[in-house]
TORPA-4810 file (N, C-alpha, C, O; in nm, 3 decimals):
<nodes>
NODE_1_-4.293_6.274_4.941_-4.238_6.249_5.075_-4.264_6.374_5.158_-4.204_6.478_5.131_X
NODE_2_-4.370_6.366_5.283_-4.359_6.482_5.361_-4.222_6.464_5.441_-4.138_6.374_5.440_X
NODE_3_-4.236_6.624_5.535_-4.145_6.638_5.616_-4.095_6.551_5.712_-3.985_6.558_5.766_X
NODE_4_-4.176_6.473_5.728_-4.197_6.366_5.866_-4.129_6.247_5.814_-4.042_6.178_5.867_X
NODE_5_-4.192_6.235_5.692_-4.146_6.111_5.607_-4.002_6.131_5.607_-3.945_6.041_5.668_X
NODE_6_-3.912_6.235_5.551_-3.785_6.278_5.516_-3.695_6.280_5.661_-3.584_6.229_5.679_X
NODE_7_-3.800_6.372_5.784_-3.733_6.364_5.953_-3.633_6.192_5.919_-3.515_6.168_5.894_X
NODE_8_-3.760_6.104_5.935_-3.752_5.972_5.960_-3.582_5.889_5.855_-3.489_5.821_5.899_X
NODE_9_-3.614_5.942_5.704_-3.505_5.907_5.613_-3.363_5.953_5.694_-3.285_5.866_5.733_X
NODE_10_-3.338_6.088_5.715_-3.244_6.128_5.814_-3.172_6.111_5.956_-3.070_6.153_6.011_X
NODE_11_-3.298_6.014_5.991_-3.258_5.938_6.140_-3.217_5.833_6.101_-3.103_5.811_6.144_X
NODE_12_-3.279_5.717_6.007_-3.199_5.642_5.930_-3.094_5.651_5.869_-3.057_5.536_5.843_X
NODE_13_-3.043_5.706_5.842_-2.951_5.781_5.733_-2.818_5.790_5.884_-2.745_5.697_5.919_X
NODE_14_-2.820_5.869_5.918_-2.755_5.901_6.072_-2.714_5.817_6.131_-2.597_5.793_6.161_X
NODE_15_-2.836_5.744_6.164_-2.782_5.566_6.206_-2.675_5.467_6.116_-2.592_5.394_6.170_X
NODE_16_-2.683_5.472_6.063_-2.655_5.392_5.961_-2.500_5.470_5.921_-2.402_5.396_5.932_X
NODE_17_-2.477_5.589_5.882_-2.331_5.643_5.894_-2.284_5.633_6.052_-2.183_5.564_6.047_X
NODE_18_-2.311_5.671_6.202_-2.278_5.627_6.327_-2.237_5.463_6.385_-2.172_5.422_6.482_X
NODE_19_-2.306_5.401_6.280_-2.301_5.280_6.311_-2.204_5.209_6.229_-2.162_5.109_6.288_X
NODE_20_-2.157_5.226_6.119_-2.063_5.190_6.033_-2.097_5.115_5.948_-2.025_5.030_5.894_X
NODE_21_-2.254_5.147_5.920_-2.367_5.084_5.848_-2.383_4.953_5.896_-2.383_4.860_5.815_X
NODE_22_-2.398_4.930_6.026_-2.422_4.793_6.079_-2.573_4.846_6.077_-2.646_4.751_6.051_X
NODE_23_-2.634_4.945_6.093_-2.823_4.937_6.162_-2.827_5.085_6.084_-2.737_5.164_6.054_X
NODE_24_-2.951_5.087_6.067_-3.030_5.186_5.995_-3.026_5.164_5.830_-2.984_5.060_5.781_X
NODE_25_-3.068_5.260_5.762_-2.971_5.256_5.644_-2.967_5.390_5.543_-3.023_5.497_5.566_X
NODE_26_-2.901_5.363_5.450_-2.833_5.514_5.324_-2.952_5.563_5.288_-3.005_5.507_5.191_X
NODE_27_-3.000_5.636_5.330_-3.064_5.754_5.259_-3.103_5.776_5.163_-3.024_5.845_5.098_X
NODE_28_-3.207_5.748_5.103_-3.276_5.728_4.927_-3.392_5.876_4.954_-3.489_5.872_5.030_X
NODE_29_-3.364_5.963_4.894_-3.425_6.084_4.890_-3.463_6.087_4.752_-3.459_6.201_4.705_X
NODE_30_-3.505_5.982_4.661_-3.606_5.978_4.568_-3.711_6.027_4.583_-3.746_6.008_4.700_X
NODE_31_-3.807_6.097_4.511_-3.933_6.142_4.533_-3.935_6.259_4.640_-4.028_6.340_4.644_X
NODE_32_-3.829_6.264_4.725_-3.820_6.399_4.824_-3.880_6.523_4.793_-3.843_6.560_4.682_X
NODE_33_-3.961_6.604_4.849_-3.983_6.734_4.837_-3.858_6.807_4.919_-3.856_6.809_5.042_X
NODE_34_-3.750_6.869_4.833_-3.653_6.931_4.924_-3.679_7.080_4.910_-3.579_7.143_4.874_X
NODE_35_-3.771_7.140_4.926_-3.829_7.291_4.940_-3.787_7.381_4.837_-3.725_7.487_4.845_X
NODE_36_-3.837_7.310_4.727_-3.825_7.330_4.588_-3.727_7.324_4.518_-3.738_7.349_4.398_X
NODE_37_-3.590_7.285_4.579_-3.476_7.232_4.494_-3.479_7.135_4.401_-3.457_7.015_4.421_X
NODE_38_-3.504_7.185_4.304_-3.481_7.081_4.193_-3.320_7.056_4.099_-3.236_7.121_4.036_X
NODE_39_-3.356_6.894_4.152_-3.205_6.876_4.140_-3.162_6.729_3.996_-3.069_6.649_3.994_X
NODE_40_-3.280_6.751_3.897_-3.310_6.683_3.805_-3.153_6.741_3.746_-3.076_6.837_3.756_X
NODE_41_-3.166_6.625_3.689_-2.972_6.635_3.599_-2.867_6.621_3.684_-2.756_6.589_3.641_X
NODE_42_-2.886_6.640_3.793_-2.744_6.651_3.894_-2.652_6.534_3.897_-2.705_6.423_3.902_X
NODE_43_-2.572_6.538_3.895_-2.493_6.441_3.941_-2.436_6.478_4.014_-2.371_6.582_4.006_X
NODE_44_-2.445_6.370_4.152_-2.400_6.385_4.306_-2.286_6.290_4.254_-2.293_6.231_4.147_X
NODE_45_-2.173_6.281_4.345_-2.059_6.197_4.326_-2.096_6.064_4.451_-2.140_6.086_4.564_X
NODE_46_-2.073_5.968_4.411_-2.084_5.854_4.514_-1.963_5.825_4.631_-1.852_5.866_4.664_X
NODE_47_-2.037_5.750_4.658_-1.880_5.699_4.783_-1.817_5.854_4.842_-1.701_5.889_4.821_X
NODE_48_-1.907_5.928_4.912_-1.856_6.047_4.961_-1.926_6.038_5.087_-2.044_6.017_5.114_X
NODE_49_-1.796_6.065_5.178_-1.840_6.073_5.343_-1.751_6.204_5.333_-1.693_6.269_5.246_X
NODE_50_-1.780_6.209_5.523_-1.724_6.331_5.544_-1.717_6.233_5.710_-1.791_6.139_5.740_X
NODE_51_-1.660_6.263_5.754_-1.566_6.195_5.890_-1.567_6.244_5.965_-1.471_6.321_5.952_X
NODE_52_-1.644_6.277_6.117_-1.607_6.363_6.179_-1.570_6.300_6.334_-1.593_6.183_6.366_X
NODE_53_-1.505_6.408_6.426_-1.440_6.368_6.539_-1.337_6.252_6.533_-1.319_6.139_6.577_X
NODE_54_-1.268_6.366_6.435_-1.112_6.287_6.427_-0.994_6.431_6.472_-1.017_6.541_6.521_X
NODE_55_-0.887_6.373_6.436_-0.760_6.486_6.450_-0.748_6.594_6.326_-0.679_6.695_6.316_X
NODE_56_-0.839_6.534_6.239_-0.813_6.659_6.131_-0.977_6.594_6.050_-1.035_6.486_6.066_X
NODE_57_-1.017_6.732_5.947_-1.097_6.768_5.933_-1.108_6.617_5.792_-1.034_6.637_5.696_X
NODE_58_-1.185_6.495_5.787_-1.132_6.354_5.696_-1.300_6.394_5.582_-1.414_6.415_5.623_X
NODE_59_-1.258_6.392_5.465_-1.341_6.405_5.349_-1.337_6.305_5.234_-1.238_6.318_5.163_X
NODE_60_-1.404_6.228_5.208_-1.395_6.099_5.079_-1.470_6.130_5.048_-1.579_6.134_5.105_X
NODE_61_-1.427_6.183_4.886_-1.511_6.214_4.803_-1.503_6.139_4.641_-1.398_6.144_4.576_X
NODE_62_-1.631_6.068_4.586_-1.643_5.992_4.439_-1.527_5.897_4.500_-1.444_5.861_4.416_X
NODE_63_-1.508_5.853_4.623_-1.480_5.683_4.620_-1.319_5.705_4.638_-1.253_5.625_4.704_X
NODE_64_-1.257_5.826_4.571_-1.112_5.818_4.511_-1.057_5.923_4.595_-0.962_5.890_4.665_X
NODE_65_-1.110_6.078_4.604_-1.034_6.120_4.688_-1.035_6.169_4.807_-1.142_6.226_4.830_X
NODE_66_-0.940_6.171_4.920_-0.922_6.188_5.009_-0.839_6.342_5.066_-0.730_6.395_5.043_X
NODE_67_-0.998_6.384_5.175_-0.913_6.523_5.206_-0.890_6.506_5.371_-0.990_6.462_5.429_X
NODE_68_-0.775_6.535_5.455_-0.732_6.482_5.547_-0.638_6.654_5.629_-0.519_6.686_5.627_X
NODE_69_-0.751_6.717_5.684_-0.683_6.863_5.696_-0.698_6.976_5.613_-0.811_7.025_5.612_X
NODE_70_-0.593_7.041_5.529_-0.609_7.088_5.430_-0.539_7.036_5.292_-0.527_7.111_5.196_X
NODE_71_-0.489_6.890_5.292_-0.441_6.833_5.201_-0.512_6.731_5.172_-0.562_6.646_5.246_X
NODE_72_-0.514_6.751_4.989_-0.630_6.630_4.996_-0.568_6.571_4.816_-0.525_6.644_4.727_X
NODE_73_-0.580_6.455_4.812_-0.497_6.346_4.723_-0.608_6.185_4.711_-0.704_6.141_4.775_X
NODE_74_-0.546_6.150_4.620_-0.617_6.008_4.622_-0.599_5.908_4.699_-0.482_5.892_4.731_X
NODE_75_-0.654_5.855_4.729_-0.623_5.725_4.823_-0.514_5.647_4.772_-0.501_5.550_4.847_X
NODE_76_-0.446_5.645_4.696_-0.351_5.597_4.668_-0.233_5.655_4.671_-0.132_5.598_4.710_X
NODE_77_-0.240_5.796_4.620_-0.164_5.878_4.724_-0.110_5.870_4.846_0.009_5.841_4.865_X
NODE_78_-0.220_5.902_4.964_-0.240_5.837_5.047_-0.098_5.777_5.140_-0.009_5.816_5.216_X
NODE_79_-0.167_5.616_5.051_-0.130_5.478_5.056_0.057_5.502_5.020_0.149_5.427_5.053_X
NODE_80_0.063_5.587_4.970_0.249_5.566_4.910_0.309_5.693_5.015_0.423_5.673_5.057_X
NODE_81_0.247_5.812_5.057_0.377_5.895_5.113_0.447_5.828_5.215_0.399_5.761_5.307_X
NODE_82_0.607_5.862_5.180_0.694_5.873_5.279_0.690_5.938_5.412_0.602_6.021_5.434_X
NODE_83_0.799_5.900_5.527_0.725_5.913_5.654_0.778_6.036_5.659_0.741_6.107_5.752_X
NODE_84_0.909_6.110_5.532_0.901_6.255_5.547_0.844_6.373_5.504_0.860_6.488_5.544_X
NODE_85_0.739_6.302_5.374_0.632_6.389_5.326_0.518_6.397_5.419_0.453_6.500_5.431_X
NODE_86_0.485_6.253_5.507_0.379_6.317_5.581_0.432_6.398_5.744_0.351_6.434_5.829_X
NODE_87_0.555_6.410_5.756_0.600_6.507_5.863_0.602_6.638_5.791_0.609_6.743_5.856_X
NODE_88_0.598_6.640_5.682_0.619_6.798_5.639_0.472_6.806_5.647_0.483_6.910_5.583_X
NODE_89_0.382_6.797_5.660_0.229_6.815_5.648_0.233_6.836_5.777_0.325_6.911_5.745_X
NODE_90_0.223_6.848_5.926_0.215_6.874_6.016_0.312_6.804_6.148_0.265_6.794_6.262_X
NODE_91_0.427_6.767_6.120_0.497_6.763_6.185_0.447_6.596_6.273_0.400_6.500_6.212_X
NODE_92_0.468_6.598_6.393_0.459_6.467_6.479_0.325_6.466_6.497_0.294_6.350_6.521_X
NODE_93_0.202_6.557_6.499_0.077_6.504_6.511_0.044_6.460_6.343_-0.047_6.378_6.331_X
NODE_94_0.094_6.497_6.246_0.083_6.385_6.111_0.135_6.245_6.141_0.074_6.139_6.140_X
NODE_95_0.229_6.264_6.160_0.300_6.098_6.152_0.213_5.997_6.283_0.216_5.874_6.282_X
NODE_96_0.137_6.081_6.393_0.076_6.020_6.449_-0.031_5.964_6.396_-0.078_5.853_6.424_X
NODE_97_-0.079_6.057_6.303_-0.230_6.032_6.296_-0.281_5.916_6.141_-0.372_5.843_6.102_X
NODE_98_-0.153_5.965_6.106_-0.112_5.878_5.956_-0.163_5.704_5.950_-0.195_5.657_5.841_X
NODE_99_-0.165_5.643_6.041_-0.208_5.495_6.058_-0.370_5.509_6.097_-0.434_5.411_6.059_X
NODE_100_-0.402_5.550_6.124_-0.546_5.572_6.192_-0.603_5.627_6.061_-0.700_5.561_6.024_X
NODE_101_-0.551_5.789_5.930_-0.614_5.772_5.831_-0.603_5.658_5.731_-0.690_5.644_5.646_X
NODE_102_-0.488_5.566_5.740_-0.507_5.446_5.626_-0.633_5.334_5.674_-0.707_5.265_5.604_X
NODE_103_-0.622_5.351_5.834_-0.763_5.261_5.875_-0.847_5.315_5.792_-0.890_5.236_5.707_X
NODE_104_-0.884_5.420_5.787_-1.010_5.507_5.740_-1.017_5.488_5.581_-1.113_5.431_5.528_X
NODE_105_-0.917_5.535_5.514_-0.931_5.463_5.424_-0.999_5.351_5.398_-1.103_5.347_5.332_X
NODE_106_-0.933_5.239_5.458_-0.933_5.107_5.423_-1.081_5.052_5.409_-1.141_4.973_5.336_X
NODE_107_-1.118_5.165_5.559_-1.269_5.101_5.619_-1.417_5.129_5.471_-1.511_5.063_5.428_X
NODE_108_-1.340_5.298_5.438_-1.431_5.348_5.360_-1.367_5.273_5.195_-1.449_5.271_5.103_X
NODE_109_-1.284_5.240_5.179_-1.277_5.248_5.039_-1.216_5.079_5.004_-1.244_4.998_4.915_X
NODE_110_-1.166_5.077_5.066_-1.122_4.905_5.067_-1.003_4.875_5.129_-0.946_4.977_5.167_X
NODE_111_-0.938_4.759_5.156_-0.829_4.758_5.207_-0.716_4.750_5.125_-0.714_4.659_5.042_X
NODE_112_-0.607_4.841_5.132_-0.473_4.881_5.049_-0.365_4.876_5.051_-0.348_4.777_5.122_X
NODE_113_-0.233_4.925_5.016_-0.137_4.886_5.076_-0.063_5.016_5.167_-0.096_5.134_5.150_X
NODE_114_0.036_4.978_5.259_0.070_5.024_5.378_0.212_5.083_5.338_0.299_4.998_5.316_X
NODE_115_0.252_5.223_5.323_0.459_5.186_5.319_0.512_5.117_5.469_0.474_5.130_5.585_X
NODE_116_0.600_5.054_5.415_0.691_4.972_5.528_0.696_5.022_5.703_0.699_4.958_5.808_X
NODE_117_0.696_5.192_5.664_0.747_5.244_5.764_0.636_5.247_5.855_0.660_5.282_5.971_X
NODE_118_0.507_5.212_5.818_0.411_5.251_5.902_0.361_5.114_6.012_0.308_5.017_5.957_X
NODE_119_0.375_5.112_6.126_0.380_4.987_6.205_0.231_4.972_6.239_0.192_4.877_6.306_X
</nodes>
């Protein structure tokens, strides 16, 4: 794969995370020349985004966990704190932002369950 070839994988790739994978698509860097990184044996973790232009810094990583700021737990986690564990995490911009990360969740990992308190 030249450079041009790889440009092109990355505009796809781009599209395709911007779009919410409606157009473009995931990124297959098989055969890639990545400027001599050889990355034979690696294991990359799947189901890992990284989220940006939100209220806090959103990381899904291997499908399961979730980093949301500087606290980071499983999606199921998540899915269970109380509405006074997530005020101790940052006060009224947590509890704001708290419904908008279970969207995110939901969107990236599947849809889950909600505590009561969250409308």
């Amino acid at each position: 794969m030249n450079s041009t070839e790889l440009q092109k994988v990355f505009e796809e790739h781009n599209l395709w995370i911007t779009s919410m994978h409606e157009s473009g698509s995931r990124a297959n860097l098989r055969g890639a020349n990545l400027s001599g990184a050889d990355l034979t044996g690696a294991i990359l973790p799947d189901n890992t985004f990284v989220i940006m232009g939100e209220a806090y810094y959103i990381q899904i990583t291997n499908g399961e966990y979730v980093k949301a700021g500087c606290q980071n737990h499983t999606a199921d986690q998540w899915r269970k704190f109380t509405k006074r564990e997530i005020a101790e995490m940052d006060q009224r911009k947590a509890l704001r932002f708290y419904p908008r990360l279970l969207d995110l969740i939901d969107f990236y990992l599947g849809k889950g369950e909600r505590p009561e308190w969250v409308s």
